[in-house]
mmCIF entry with sequence, helices, sheets and N, C-alpha, C, O atoms, coordinates in Angstrom:
data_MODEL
# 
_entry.id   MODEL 
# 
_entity.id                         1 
_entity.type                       polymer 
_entity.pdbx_number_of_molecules   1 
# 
_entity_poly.entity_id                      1 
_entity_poly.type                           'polypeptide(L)' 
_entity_poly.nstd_linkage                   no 
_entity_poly.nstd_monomer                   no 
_entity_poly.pdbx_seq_one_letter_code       
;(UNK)(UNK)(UNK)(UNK)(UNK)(UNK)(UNK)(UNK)(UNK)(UNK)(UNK)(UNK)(UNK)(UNK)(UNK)(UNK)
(UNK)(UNK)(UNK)(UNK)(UNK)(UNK)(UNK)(UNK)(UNK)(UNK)(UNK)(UNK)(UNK)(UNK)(UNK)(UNK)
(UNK)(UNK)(UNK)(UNK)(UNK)(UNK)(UNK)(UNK)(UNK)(UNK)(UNK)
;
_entity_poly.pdbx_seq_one_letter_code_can   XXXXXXXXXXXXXXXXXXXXXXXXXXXXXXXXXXXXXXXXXXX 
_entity_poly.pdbx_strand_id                 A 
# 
loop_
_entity_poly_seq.entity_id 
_entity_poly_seq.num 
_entity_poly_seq.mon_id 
_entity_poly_seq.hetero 
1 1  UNK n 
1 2  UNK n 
1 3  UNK n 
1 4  UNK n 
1 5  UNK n 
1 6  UNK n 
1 7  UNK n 
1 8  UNK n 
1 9  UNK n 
1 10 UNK n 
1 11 UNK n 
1 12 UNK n 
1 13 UNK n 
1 14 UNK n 
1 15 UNK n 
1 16 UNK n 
1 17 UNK n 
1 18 UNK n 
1 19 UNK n 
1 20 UNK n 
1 21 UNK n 
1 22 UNK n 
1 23 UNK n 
1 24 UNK n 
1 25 UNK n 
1 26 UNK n 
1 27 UNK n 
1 28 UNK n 
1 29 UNK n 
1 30 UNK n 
1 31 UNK n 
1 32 UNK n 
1 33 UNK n 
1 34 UNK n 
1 35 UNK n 
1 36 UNK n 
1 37 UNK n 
1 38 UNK n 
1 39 UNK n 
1 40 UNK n 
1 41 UNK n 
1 42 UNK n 
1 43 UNK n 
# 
_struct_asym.id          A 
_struct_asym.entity_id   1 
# 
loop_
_struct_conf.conf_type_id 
_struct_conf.id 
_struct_conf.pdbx_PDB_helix_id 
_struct_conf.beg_label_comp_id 
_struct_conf.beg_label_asym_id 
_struct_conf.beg_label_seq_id 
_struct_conf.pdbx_beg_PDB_ins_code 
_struct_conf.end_label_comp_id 
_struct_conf.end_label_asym_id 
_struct_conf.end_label_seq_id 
_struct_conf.pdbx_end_PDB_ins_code 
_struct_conf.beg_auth_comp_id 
_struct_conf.beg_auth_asym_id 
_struct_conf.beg_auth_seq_id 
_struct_conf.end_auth_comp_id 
_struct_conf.end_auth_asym_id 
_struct_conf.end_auth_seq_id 
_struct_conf.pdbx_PDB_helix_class 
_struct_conf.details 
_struct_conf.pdbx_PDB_helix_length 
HELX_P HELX_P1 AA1 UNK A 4  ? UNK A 16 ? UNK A 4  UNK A 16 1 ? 13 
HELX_P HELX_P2 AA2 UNK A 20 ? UNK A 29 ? UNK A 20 UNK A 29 1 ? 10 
HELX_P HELX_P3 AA3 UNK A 32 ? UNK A 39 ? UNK A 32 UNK A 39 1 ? 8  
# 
_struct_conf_type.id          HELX_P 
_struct_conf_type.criteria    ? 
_struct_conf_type.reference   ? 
# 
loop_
_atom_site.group_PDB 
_atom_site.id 
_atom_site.type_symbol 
_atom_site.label_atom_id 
_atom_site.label_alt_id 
_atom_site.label_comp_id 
_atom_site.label_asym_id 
_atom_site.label_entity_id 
_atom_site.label_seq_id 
_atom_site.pdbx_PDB_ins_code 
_atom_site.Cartn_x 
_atom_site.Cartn_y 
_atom_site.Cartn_z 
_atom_site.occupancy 
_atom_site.B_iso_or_equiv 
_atom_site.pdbx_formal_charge 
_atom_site.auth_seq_id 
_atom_site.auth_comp_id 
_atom_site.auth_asym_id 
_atom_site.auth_atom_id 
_atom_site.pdbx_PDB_model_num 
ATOM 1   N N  . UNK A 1 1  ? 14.546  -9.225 -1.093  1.00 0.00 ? 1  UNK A N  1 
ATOM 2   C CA . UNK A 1 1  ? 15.149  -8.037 -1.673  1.00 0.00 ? 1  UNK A CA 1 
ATOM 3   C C  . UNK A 1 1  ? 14.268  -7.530 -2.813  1.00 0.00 ? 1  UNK A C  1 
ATOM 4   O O  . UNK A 1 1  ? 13.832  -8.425 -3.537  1.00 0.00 ? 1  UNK A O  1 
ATOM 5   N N  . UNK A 1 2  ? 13.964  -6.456 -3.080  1.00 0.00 ? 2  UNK A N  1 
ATOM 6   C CA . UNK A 1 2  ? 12.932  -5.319 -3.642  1.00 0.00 ? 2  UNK A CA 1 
ATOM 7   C C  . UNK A 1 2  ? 14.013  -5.671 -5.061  1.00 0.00 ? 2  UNK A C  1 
ATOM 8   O O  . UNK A 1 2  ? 15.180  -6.002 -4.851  1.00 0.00 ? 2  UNK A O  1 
ATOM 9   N N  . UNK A 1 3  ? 13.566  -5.575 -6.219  1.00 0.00 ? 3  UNK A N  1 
ATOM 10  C CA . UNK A 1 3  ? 13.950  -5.006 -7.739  1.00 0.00 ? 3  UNK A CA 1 
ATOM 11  C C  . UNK A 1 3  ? 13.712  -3.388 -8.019  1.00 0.00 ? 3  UNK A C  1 
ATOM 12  O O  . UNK A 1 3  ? 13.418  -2.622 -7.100  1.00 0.00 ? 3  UNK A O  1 
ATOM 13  N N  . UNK A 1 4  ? 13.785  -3.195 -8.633  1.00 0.00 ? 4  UNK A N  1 
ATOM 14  C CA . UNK A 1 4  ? 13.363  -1.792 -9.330  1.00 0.00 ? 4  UNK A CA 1 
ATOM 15  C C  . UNK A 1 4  ? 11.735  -2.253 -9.529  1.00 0.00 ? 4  UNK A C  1 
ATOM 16  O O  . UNK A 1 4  ? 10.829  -1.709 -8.897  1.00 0.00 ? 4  UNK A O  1 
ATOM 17  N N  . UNK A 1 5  ? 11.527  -3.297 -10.468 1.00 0.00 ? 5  UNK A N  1 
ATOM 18  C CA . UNK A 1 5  ? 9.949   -3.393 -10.923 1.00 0.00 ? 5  UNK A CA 1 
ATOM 19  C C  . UNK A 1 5  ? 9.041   -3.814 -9.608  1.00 0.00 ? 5  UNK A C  1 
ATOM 20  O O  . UNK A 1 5  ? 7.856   -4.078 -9.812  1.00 0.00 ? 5  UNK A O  1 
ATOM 21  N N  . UNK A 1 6  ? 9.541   -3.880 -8.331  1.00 0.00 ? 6  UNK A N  1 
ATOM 22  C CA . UNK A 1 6  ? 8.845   -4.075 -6.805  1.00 0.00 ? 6  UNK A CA 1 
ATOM 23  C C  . UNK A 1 6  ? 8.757   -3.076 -6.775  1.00 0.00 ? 6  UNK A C  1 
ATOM 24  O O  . UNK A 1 6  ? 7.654   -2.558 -6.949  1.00 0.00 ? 6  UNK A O  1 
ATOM 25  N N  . UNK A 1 7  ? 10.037  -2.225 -6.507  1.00 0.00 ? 7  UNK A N  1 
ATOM 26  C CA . UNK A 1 7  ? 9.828   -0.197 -5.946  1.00 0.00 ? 7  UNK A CA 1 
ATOM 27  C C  . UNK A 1 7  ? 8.928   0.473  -7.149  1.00 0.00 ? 7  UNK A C  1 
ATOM 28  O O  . UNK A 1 7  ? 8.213   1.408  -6.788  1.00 0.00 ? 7  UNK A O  1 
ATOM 29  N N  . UNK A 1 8  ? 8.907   0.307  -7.773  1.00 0.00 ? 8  UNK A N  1 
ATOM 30  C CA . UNK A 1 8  ? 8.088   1.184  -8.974  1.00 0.00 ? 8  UNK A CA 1 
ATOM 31  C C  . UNK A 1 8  ? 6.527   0.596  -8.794  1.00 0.00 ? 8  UNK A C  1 
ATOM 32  O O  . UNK A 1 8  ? 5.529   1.307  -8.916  1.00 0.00 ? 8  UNK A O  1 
ATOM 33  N N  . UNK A 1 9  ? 6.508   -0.693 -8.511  1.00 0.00 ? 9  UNK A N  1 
ATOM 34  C CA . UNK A 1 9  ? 4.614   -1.133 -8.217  1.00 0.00 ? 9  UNK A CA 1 
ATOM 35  C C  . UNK A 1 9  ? 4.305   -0.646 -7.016  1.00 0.00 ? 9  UNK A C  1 
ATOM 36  O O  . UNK A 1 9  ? 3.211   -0.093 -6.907  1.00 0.00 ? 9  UNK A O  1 
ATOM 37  N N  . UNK A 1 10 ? 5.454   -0.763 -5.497  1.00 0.00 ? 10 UNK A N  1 
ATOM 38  C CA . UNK A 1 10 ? 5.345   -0.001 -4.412  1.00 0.00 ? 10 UNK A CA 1 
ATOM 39  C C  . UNK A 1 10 ? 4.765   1.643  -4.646  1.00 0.00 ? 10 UNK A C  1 
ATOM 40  O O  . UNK A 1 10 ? 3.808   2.238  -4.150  1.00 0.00 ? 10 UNK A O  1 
ATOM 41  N N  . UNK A 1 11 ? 5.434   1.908  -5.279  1.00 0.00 ? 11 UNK A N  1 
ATOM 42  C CA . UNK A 1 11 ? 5.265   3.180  -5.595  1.00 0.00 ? 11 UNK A CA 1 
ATOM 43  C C  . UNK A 1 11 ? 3.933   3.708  -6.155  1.00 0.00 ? 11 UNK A C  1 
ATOM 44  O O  . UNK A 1 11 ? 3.186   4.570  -5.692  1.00 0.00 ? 11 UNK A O  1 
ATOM 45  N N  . UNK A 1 12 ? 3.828   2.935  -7.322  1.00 0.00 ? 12 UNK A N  1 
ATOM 46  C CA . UNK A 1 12 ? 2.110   3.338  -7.694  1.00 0.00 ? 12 UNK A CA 1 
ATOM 47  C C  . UNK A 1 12 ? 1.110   3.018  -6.534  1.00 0.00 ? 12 UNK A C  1 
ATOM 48  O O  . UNK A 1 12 ? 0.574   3.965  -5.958  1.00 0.00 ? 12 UNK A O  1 
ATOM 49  N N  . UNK A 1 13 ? 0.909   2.093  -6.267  1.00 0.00 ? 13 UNK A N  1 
ATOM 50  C CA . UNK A 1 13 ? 0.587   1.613  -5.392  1.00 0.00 ? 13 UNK A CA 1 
ATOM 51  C C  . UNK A 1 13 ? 0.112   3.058  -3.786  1.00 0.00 ? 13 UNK A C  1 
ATOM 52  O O  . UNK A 1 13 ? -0.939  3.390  -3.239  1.00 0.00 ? 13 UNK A O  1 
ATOM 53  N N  . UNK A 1 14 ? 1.273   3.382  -3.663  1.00 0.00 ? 14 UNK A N  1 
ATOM 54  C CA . UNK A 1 14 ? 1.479   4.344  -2.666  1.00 0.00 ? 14 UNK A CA 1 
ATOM 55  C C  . UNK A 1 14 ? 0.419   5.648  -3.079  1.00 0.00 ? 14 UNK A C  1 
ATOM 56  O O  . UNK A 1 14 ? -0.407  6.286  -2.427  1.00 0.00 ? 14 UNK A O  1 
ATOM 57  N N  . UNK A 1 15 ? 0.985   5.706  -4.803  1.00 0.00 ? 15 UNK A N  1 
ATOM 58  C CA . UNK A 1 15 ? 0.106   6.960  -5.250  1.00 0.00 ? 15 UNK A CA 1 
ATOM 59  C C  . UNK A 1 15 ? -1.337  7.116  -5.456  1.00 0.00 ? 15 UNK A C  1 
ATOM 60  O O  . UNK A 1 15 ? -2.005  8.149  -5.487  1.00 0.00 ? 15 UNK A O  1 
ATOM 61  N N  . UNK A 1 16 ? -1.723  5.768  -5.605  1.00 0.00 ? 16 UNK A N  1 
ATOM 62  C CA . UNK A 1 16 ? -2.945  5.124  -5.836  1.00 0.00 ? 16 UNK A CA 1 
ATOM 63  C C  . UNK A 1 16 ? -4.005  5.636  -4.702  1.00 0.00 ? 16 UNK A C  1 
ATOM 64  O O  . UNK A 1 16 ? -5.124  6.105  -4.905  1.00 0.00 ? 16 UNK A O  1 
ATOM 65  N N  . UNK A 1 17 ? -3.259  5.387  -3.283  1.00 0.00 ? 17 UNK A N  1 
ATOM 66  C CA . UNK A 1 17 ? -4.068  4.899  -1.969  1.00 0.00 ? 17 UNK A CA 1 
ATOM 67  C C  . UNK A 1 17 ? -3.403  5.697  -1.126  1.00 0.00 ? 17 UNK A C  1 
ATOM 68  O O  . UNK A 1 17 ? -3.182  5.159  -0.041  1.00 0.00 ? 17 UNK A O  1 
ATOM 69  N N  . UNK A 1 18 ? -3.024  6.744  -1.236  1.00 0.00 ? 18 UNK A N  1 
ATOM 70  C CA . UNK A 1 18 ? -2.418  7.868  -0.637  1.00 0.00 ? 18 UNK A CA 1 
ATOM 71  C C  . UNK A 1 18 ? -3.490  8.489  0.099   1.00 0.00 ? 18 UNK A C  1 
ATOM 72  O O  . UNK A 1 18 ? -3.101  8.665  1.253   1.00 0.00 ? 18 UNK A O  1 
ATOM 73  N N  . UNK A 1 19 ? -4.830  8.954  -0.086  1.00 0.00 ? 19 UNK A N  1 
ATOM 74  C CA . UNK A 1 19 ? -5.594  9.794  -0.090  1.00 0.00 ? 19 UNK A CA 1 
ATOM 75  C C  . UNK A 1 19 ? -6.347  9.366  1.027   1.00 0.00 ? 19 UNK A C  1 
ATOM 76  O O  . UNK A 1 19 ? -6.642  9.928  2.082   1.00 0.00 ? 19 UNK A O  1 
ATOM 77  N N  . UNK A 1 20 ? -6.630  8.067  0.489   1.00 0.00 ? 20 UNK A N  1 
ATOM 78  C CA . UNK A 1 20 ? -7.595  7.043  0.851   1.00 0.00 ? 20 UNK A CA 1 
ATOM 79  C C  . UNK A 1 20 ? -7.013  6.460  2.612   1.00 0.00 ? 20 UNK A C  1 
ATOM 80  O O  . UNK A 1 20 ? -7.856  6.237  3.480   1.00 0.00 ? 20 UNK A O  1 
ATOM 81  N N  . UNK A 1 21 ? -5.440  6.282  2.896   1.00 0.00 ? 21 UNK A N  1 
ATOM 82  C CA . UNK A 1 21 ? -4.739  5.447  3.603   1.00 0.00 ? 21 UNK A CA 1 
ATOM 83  C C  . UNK A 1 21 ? -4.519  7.067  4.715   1.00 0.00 ? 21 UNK A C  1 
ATOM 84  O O  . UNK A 1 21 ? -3.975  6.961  5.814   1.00 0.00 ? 21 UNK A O  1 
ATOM 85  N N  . UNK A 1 22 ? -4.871  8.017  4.358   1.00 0.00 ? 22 UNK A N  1 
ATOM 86  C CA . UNK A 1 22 ? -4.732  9.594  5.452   1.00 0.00 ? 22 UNK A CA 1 
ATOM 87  C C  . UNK A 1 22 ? -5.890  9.630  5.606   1.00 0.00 ? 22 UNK A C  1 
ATOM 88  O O  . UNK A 1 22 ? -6.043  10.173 6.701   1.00 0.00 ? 22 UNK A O  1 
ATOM 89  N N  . UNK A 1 23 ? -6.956  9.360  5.143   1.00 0.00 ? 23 UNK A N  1 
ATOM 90  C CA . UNK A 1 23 ? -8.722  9.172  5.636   1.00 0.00 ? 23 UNK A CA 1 
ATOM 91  C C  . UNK A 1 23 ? -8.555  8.357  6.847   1.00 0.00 ? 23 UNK A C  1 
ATOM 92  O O  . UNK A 1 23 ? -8.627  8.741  8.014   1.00 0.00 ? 23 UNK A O  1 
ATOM 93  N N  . UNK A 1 24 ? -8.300  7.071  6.362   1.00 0.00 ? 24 UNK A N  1 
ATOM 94  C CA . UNK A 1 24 ? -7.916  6.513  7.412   1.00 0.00 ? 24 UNK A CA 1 
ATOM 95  C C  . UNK A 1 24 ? -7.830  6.562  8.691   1.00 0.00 ? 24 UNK A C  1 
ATOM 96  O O  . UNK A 1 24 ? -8.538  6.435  9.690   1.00 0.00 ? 24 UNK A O  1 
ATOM 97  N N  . UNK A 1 25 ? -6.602  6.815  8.346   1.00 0.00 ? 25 UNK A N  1 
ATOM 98  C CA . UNK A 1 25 ? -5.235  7.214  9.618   1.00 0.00 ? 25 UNK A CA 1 
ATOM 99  C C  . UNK A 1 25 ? -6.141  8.411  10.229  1.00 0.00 ? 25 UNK A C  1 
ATOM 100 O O  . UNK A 1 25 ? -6.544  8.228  11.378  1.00 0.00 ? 25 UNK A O  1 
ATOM 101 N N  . UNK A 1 26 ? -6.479  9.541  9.621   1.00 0.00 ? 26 UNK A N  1 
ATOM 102 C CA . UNK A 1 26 ? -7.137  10.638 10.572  1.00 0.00 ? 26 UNK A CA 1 
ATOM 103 C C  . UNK A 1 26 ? -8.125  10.372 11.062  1.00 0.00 ? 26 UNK A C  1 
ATOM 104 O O  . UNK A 1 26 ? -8.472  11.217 11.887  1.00 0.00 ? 26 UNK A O  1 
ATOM 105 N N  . UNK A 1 27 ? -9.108  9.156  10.890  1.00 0.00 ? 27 UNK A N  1 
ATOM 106 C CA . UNK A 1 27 ? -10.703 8.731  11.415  1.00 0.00 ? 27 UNK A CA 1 
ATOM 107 C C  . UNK A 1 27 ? -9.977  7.842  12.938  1.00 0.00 ? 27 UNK A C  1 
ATOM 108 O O  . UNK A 1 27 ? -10.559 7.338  13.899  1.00 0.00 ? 27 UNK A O  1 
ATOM 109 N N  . UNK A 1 28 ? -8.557  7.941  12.622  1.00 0.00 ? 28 UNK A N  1 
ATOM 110 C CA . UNK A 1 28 ? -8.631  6.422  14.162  1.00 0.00 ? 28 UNK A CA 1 
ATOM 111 C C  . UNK A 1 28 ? -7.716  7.704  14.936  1.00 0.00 ? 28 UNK A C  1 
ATOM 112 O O  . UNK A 1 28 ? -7.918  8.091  16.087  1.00 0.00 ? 28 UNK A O  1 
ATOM 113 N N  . UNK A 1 29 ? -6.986  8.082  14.276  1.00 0.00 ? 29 UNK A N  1 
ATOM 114 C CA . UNK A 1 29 ? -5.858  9.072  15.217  1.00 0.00 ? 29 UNK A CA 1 
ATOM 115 C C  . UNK A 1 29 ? -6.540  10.716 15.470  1.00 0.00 ? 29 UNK A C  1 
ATOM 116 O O  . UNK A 1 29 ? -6.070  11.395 16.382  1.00 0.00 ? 29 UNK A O  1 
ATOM 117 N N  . UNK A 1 30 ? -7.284  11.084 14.890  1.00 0.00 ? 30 UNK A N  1 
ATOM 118 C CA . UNK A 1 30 ? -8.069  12.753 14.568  1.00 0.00 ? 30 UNK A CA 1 
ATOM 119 C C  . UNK A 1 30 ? -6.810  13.531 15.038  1.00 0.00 ? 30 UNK A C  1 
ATOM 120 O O  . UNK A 1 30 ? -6.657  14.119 16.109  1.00 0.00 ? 30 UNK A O  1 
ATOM 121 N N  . UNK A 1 31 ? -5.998  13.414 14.068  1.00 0.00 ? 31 UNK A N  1 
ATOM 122 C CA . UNK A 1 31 ? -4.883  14.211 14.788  1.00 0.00 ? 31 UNK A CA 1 
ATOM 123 C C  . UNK A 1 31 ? -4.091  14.693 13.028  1.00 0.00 ? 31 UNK A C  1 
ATOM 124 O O  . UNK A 1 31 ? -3.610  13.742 12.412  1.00 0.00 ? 31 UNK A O  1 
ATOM 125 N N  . UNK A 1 32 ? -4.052  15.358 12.708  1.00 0.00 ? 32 UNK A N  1 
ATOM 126 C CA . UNK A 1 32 ? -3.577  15.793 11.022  1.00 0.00 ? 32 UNK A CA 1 
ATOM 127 C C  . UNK A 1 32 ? -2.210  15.335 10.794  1.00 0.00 ? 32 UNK A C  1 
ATOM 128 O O  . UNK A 1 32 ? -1.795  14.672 9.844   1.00 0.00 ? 32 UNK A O  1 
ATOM 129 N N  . UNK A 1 33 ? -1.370  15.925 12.120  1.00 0.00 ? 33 UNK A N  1 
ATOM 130 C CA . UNK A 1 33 ? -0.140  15.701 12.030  1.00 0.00 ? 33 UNK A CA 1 
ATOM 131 C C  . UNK A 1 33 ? 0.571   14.185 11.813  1.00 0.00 ? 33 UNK A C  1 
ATOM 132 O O  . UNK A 1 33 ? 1.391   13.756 11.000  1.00 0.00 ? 33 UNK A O  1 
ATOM 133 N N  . UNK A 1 34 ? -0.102  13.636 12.864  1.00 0.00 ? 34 UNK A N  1 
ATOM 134 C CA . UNK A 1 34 ? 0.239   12.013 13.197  1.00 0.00 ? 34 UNK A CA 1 
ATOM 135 C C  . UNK A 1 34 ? -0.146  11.346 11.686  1.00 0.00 ? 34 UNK A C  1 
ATOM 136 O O  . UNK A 1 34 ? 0.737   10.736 11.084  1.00 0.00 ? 34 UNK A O  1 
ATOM 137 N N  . UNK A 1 35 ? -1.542  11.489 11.076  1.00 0.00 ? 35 UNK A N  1 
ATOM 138 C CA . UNK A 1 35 ? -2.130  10.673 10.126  1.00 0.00 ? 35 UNK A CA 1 
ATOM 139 C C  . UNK A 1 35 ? -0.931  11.001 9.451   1.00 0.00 ? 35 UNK A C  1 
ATOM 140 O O  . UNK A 1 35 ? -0.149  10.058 9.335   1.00 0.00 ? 35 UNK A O  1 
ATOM 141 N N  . UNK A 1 36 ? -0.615  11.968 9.026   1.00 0.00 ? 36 UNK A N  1 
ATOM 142 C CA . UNK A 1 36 ? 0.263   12.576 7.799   1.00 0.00 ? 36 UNK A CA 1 
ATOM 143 C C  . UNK A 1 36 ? 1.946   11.412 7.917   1.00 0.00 ? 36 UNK A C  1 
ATOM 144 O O  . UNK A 1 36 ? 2.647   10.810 7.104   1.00 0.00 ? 36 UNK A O  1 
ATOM 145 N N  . UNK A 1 37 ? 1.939   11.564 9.010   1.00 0.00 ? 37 UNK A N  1 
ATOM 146 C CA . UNK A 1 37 ? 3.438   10.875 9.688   1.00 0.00 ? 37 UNK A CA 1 
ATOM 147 C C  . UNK A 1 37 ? 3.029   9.287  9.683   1.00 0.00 ? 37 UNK A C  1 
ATOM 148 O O  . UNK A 1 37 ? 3.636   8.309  10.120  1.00 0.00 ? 37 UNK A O  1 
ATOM 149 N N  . UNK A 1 38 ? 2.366   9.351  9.337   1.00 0.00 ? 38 UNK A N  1 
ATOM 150 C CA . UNK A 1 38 ? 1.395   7.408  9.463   1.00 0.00 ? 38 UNK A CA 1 
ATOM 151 C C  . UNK A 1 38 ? 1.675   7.469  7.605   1.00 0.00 ? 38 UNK A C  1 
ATOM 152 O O  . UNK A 1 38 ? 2.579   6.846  7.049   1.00 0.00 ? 38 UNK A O  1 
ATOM 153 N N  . UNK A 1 39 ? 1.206   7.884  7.273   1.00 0.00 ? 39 UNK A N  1 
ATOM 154 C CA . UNK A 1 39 ? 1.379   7.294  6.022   1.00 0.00 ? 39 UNK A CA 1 
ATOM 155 C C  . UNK A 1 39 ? 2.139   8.042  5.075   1.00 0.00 ? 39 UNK A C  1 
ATOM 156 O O  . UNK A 1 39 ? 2.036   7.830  3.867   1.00 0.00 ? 39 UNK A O  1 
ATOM 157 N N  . UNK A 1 40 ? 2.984   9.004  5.612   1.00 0.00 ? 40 UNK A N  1 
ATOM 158 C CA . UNK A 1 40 ? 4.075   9.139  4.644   1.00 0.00 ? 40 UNK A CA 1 
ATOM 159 C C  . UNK A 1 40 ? 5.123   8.363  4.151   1.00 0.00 ? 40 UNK A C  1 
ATOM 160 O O  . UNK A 1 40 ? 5.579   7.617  5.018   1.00 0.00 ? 40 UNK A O  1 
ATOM 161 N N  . UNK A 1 41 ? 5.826   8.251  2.741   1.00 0.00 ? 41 UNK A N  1 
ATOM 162 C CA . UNK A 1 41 ? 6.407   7.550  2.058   1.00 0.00 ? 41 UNK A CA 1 
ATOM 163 C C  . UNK A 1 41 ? 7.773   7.317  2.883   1.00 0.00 ? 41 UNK A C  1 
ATOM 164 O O  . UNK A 1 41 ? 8.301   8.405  3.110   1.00 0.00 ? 41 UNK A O  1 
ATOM 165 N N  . UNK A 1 42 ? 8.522   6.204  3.413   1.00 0.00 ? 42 UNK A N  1 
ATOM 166 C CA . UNK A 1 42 ? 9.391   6.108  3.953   1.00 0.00 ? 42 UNK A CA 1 
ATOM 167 C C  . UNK A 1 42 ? 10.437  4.840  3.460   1.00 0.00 ? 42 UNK A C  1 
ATOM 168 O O  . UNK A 1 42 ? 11.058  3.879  3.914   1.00 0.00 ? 42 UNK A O  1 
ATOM 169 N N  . UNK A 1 43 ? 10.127  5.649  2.053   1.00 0.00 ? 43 UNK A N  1 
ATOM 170 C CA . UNK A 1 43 ? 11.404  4.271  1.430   1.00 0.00 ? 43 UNK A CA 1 
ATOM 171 C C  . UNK A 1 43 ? 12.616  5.401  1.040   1.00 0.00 ? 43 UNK A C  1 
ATOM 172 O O  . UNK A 1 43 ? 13.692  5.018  0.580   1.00 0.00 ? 43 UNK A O  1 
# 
């Protein structure tokens, strides 16, 4: 079970490597939509 101080490091975390984790996702999928749906926030 997550705390608040888990969701809040999740969270930076997320904001951190956001950019980096849709590079990604669009180099294996070349698809904008999908990457976007790959690493959007789903908490």
């Amino acid at each position: 079970m997550q705390n608040a101080s888990d969701s809040q490091k999740l969270e930076k975390l997320y904001e951190r490597y956001e950019q980096k984790m849709y590079a990604v996702a669009f180099s294996i999928l070349h698809n904008e939509w999908q990457a976007e749906d790959a690493v959007q926030d789903h908490s």
